[in-house]
VOTOR-777530 format. One record per residue (C-alpha): z, x negated, y negated; residue number from 1; residue in three letters. Coordinates in Angstrom, 3 decimals, always signed. Example, Ala and Ser with C-alpha at 12.3 -4.5 7.8 and 13.67 -1.06 7.14 Angstrom:
REM residues 2
<pt <+7.800, -12.300, +4.500>, 1, ala>
<pt <+7.140, -13.670, +1.060>, 2, ser>
***
This chain:
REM residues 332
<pt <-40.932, -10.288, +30.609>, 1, unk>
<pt <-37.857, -7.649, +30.425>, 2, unk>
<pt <-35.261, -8.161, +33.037>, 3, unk>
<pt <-34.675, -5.155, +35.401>, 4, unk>
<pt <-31.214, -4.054, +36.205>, 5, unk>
<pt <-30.549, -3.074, +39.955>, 6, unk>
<pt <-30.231, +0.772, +40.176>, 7, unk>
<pt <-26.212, +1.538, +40.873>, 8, unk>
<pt <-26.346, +4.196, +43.506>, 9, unk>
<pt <-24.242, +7.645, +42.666>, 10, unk>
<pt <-21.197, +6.375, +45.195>, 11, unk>
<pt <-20.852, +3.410, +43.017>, 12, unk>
<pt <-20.267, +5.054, +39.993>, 13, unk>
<pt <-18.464, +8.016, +40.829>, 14, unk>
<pt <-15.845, +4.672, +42.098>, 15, unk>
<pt <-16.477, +2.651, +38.882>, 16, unk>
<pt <-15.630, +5.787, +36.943>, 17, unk>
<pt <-12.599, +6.066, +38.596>, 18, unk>
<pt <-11.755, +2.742, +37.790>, 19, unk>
<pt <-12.102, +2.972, +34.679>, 20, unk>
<pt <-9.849, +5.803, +34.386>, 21, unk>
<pt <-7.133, +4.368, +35.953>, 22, unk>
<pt <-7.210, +1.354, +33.516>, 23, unk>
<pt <-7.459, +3.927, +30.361>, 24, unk>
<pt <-4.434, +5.444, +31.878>, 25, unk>
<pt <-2.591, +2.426, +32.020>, 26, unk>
<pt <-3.897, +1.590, +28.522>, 27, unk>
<pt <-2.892, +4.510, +26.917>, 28, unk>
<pt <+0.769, +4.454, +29.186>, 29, unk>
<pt <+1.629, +1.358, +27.256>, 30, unk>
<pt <+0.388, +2.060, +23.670>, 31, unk>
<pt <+1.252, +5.646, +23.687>, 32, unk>
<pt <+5.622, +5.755, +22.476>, 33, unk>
<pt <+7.929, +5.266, +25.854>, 34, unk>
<pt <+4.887, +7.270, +27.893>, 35, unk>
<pt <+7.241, +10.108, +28.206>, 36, unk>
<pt <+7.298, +13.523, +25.627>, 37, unk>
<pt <+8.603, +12.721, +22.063>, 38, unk>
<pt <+11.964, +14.078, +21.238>, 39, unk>
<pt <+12.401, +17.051, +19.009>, 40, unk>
<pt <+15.163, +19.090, +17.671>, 41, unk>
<pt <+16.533, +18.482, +13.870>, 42, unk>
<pt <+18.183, +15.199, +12.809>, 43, unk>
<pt <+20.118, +14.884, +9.773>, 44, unk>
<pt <+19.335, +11.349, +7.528>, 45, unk>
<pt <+21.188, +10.524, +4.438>, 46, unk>
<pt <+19.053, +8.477, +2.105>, 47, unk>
<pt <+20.093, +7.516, -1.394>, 48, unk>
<pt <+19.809, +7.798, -4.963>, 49, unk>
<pt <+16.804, +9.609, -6.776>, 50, unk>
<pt <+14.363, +6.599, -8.082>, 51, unk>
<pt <+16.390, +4.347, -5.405>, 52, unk>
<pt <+14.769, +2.452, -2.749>, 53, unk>
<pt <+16.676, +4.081, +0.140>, 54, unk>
<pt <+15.662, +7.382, -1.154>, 55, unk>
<pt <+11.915, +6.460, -0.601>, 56, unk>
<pt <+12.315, +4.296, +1.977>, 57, unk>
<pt <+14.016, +7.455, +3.870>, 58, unk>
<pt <+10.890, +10.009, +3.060>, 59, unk>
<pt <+8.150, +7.667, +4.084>, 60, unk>
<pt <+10.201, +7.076, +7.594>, 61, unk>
<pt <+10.446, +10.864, +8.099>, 62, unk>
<pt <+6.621, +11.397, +7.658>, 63, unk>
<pt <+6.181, +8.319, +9.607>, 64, unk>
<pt <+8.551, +10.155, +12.608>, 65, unk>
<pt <+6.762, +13.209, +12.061>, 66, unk>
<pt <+3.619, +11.680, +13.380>, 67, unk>
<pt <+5.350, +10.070, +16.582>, 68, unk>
<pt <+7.538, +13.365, +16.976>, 69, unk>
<pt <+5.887, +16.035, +15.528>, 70, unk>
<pt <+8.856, +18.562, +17.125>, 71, unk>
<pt <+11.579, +16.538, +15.231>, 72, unk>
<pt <+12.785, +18.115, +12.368>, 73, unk>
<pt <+13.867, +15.288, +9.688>, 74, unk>
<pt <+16.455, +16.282, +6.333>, 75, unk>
<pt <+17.515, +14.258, +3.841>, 76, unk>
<pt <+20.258, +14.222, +2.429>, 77, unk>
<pt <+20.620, +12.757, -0.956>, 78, unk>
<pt <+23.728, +10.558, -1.590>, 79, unk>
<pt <+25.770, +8.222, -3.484>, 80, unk>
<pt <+24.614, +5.158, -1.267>, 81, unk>
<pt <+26.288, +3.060, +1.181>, 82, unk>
<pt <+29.671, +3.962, +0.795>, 83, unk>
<pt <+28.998, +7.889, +1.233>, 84, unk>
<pt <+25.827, +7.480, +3.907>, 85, unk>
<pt <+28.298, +5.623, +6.275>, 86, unk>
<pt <+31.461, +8.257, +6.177>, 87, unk>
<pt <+28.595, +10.423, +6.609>, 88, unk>
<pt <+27.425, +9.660, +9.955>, 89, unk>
<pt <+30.997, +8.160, +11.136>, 90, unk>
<pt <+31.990, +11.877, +10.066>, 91, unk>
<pt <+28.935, +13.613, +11.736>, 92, unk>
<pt <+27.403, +14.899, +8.501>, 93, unk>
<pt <+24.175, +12.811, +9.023>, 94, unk>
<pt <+22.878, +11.443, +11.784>, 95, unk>
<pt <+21.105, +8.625, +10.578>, 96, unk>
<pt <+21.319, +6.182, +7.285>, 97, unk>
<pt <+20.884, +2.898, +5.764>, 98, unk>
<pt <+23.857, +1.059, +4.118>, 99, unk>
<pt <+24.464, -2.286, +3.352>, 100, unk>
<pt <+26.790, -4.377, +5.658>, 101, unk>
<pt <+29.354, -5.339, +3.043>, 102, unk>
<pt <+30.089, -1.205, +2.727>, 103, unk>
<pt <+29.727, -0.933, +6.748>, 104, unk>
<pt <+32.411, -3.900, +7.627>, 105, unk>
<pt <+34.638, -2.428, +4.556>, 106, unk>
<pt <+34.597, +0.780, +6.169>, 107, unk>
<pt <+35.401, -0.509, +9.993>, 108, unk>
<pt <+37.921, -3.394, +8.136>, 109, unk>
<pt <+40.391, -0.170, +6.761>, 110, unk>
<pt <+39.844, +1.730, +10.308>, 111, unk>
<pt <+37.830, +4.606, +8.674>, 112, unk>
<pt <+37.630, +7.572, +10.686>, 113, unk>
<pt <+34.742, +7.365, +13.082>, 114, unk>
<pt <+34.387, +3.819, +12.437>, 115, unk>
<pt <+34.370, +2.524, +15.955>, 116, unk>
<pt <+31.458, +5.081, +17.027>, 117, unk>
<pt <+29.039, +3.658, +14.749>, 118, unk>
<pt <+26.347, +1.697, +15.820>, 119, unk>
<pt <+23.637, -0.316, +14.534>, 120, unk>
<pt <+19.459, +0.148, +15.370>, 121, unk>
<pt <+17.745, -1.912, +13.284>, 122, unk>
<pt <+18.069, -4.568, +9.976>, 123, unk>
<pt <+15.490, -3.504, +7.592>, 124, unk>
<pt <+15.607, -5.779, +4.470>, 125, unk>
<pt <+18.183, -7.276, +1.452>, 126, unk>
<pt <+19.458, -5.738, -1.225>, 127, unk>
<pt <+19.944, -8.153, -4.481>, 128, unk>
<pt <+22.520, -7.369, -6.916>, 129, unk>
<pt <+20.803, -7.005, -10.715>, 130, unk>
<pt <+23.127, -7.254, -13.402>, 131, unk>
<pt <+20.930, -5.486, -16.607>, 132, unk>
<pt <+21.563, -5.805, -20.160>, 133, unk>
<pt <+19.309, -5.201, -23.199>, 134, unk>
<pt <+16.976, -8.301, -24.217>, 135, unk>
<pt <+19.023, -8.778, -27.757>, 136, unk>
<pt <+22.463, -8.871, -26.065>, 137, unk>
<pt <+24.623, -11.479, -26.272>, 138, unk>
<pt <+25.782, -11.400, -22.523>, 139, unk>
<pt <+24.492, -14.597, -20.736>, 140, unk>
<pt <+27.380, -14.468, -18.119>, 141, unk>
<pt <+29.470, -11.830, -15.491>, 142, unk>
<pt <+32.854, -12.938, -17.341>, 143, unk>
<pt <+30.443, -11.871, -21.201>, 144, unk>
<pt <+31.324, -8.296, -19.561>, 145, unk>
<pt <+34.989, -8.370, -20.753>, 146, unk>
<pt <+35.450, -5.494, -23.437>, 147, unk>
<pt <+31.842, -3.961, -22.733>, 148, unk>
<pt <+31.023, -0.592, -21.683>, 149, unk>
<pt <+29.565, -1.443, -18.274>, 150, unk>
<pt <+27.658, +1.065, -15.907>, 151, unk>
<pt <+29.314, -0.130, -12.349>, 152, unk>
<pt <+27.394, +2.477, -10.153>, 153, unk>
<pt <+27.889, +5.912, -8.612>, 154, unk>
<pt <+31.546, +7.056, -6.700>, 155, unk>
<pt <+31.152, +6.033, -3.465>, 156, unk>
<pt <+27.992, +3.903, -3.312>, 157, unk>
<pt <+27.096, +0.601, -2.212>, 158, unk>
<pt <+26.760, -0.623, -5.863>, 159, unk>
<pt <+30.104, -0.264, -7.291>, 160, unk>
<pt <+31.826, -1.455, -4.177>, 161, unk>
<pt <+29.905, -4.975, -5.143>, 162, unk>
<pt <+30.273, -4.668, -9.021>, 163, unk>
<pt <+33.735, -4.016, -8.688>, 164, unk>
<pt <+33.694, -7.240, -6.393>, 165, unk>
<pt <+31.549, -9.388, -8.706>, 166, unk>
<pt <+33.468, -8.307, -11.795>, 167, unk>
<pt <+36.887, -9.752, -9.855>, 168, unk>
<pt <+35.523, -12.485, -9.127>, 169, unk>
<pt <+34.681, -13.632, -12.512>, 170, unk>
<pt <+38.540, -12.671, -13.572>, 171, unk>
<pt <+37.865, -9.672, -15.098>, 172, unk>
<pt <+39.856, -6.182, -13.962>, 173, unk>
<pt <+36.946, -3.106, -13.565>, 174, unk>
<pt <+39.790, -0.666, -14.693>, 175, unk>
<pt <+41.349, -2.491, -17.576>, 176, unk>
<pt <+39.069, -5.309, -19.146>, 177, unk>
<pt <+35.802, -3.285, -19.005>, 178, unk>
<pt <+34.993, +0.299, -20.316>, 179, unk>
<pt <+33.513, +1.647, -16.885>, 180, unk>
<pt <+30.392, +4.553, -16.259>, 181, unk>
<pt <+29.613, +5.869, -13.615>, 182, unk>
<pt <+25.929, +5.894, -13.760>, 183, unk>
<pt <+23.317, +4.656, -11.028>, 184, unk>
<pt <+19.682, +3.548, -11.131>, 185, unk>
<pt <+18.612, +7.302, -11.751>, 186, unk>
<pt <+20.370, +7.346, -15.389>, 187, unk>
<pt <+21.575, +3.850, -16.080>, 188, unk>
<pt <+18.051, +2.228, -17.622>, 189, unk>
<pt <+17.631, +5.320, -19.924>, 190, unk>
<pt <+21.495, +4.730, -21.166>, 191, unk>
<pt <+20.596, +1.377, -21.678>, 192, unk>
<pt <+17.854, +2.044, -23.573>, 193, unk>
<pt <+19.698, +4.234, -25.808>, 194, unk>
<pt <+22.786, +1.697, -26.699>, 195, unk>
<pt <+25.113, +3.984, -25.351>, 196, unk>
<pt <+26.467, +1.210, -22.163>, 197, unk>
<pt <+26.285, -2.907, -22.808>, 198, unk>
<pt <+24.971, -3.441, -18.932>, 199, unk>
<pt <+24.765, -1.788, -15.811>, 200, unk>
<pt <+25.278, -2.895, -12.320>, 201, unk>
<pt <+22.226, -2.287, -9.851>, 202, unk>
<pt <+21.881, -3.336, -5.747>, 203, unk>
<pt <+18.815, -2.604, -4.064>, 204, unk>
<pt <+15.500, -3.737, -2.501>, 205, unk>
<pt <+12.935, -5.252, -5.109>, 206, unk>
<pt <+11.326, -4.211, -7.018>, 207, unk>
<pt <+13.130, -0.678, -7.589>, 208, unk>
<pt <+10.938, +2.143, -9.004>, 209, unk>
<pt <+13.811, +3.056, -11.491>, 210, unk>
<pt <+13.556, -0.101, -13.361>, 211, unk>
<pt <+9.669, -1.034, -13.107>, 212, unk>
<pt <+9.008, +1.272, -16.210>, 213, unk>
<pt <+11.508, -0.036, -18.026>, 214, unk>
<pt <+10.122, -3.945, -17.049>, 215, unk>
<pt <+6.666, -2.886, -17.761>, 216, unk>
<pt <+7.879, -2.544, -21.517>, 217, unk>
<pt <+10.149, -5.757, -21.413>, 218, unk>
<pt <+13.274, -3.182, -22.486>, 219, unk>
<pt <+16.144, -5.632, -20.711>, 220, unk>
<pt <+16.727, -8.735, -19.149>, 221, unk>
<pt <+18.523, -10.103, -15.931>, 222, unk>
<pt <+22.059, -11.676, -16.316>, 223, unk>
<pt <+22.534, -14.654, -13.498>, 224, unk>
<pt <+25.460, -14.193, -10.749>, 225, unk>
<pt <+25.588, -18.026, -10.101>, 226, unk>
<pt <+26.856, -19.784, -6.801>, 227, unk>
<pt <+30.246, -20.714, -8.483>, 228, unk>
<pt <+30.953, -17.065, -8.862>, 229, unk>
<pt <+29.603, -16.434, -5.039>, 230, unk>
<pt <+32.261, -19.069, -3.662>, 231, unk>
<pt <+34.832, -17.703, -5.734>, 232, unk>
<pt <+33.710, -14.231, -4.547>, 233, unk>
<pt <+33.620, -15.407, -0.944>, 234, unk>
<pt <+37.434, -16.185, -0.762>, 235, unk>
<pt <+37.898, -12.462, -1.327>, 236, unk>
<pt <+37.916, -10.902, +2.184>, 237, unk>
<pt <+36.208, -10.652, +5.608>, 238, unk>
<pt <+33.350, -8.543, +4.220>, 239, unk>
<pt <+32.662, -10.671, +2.197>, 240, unk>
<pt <+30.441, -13.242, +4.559>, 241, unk>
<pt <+28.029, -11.096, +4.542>, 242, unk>
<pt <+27.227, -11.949, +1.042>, 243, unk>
<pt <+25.059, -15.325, +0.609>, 244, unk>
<pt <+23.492, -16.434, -2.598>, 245, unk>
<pt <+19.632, -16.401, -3.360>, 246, unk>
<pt <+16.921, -15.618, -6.228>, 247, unk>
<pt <+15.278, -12.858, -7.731>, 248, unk>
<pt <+12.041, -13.954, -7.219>, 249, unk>
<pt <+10.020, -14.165, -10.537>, 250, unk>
<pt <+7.467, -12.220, -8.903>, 251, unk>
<pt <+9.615, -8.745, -8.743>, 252, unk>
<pt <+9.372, -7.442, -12.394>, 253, unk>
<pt <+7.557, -10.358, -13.988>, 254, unk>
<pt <+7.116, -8.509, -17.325>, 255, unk>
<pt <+10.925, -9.568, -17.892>, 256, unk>
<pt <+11.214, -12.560, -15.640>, 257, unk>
<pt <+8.331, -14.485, -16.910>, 258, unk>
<pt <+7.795, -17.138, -14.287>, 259, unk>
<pt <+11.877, -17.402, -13.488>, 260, unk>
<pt <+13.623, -17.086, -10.872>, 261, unk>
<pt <+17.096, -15.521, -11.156>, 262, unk>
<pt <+20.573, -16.673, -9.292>, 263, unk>
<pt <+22.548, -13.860, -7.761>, 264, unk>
<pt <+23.687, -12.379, -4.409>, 265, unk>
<pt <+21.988, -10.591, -1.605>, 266, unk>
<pt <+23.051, -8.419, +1.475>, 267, unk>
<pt <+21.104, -7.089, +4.284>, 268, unk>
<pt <+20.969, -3.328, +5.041>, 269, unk>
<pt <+21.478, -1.650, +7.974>, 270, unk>
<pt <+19.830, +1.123, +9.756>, 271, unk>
<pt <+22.455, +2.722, +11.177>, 272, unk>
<pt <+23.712, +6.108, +13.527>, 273, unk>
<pt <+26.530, +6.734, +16.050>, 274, unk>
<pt <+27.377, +6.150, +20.198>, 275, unk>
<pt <+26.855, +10.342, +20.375>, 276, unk>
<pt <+23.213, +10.246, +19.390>, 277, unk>
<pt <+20.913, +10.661, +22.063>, 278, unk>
<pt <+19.464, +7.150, +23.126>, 279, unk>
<pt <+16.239, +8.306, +23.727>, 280, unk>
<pt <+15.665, +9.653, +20.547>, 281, unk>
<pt <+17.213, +6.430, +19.178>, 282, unk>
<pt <+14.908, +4.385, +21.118>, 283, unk>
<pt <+11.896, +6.671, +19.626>, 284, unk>
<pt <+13.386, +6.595, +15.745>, 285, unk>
<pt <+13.247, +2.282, +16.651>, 286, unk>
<pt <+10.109, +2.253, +17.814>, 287, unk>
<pt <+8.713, +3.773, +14.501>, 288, unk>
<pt <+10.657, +1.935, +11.797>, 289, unk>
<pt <+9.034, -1.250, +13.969>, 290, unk>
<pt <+5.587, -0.066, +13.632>, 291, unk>
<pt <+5.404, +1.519, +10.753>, 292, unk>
<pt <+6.378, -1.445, +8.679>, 293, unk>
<pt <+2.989, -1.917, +6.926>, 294, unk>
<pt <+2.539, +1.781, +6.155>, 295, unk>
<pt <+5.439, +2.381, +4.235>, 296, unk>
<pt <+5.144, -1.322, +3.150>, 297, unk>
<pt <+2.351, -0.508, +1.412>, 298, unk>
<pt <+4.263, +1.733, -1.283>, 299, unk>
<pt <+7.607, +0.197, -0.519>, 300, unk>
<pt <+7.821, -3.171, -0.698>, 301, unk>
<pt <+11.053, -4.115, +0.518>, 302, unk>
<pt <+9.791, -2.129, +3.499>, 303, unk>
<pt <+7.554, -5.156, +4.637>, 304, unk>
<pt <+10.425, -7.421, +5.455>, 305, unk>
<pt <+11.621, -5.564, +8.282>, 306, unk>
<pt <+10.781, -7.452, +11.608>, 307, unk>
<pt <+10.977, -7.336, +15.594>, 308, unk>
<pt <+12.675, -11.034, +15.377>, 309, unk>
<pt <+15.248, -9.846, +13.155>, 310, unk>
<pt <+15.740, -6.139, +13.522>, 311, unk>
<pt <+18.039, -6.945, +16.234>, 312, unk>
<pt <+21.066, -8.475, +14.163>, 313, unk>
<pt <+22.451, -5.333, +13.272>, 314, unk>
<pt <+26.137, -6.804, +12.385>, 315, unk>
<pt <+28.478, -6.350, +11.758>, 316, unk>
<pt <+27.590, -3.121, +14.087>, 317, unk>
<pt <+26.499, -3.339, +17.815>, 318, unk>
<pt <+23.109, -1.797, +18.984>, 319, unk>
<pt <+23.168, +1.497, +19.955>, 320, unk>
<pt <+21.762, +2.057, +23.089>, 321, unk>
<pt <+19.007, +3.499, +22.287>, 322, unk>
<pt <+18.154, +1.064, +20.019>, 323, unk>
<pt <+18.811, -2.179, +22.565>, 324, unk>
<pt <+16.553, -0.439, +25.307>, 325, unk>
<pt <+13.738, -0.699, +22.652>, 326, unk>
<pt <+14.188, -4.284, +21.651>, 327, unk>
<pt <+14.403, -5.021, +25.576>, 328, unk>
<pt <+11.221, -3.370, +26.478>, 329, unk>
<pt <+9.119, -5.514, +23.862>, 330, unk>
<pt <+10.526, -8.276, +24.205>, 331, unk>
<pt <+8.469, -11.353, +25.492>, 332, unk>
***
């Protein structure tokens, strides 16, 4: 026998529907961003290197904002790297960038101009110094680099602030004991591949677009930075804590690894902008690197390490505003 249901009478569910309402409102107030009107207006973000991972880290976060503020207008601005992206926005140029923290406390450490406005809003992932060479050569070692005509990285970027680093540490002199280029990820691995440089200096997330071709045809291998060199490396300067030894996973370009890990250094980056950017739009830009970690994940790896637990540690900048009112208003 089918149980019948008592008839609710048309007071009763005009008040349940109302109910209901209410609690969809409340629903939607807490998924929806802040429950106020996005931000909008036109933001300036200085990204990277073509074939870098800032570069396409910094066009899948402005389609990502575009979603969340559809009025915000996002440009890149492509640049050197670290170096450049933080005189950028300590200048005004940009508004927002990524750099890693050895460029950002080098920059506050020499009293750059702007440097005390800057501010941090969220730690993303590491970058992982990879020293290249062709699989034939006969450099097994940083201090092998003595006499060779050595790619160190763009003018102002990230990467030859660290090769020039890494390169003193092992006793050699960047300006006399090497011949130095200035290429970066877009046109070192084709220079390589043509004999005309002996190794090239790279820093960035893993794997790197610019060098998975090359690993998918086994054209170079990785030369070690070992922890001797780190320590030696570490007695350098303040900056230089934020340096700590670790592995290239074998996993990252196993077509040259096969199954090996590889020693060498690693340094967080930094999403970064300055005191004189609105807060609320820099508690908006927050929220969306937070949640759209495992979209842009998807295409950029390094993208799926950023998380809530550790966005926060933003040194050696302090939050911006904007920024700390986000972490405040998820946390537990």
């Amino acid at each position: 026998m089918s149980k019948r249901f008592p008839r609710v009478g048309r007071r009763a569910a005009l008040r349940g529907a109302a109910v209901g309402v209410v609690a969809l409102g409340l629903l939607l107030w807490w998924l929806l961003p802040l429950g106020e009107k996005p931000p909008n207006g036109t933001i300036v973000f200085s990204t990277g290197t073509p074939r870098g991972v800032y570069q396409e880290y910094g066009e899948r976060l402005r389609t990502e904002m575009g979603k969340d503020m559809p009025g915000l207008t996002v440009k890149l601005l492509h640049s050197a790297g670290s170096q450049e992206n933080v005189e950028r926005v300590a200048s005004g140029q940009a508004d927002f960038t990524i750099a890693a923290a050895d460029a950002v406390a080098a920059y506050g450490l020499r009293q750059g101009k702007g440097a005390g406005r800057l501010r941090g809003v969220a730690r993303l992932y590491d970058d992982y110094v990879q020293l290249i060479v062709a699989p034939g050569s006969d450099i097994s070692d940083v201090a092998d680099l003595r006499h060779k005509r050595v790619a160190i990285g763009l003018p102002d970027s990230g990467v030859r602030l660290i090769a020039e680093r890494v390169l003193r540490a092992a006793g050699i002199d960047p300006r006399k004991d090497i011949t130095p280029f200035g290429d970066g990820i877009a046109t070192g691995p084709a220079r390589l591949r043509e004999g005309k440089i002996d190794a090239f200096f790279w820093s960035g997330g893993l794997p790197t677009k610019g060098l998975a071709a090359l690993a998918q045809k086994g054209a170079f291998r990785f030369v070690p930075i070992n922890d001797d060199l780190v320590a030696r490396l570490h007695g350098q300067g303040e900056w230089a804590r934020y340096y700590r030894s670790t592995k290239i996973p074998e996993s990252a370009y196993p077509n040259v690894q096969r199954g090996a890990d590889v020693p060498t250094i690693a340094v967080s980056n930094v999403l970064m902008t300055r005191t004189d950017v609105d807060p609320r739009l820099t508690e908006w830009v927050t929220r969306t690197v937070i949640k759209s970690r495992d979209g842009i994940g998807a295409h950029v790896h390094s993208a799926q390490l950023v998380d809530l637990r550790t966005a926060i540690y933003t040194g050696p900048l302090p939050l911006q505003e904007g920024a700390r009112r986000y972490y405040r208003s998820v946390k537990p």
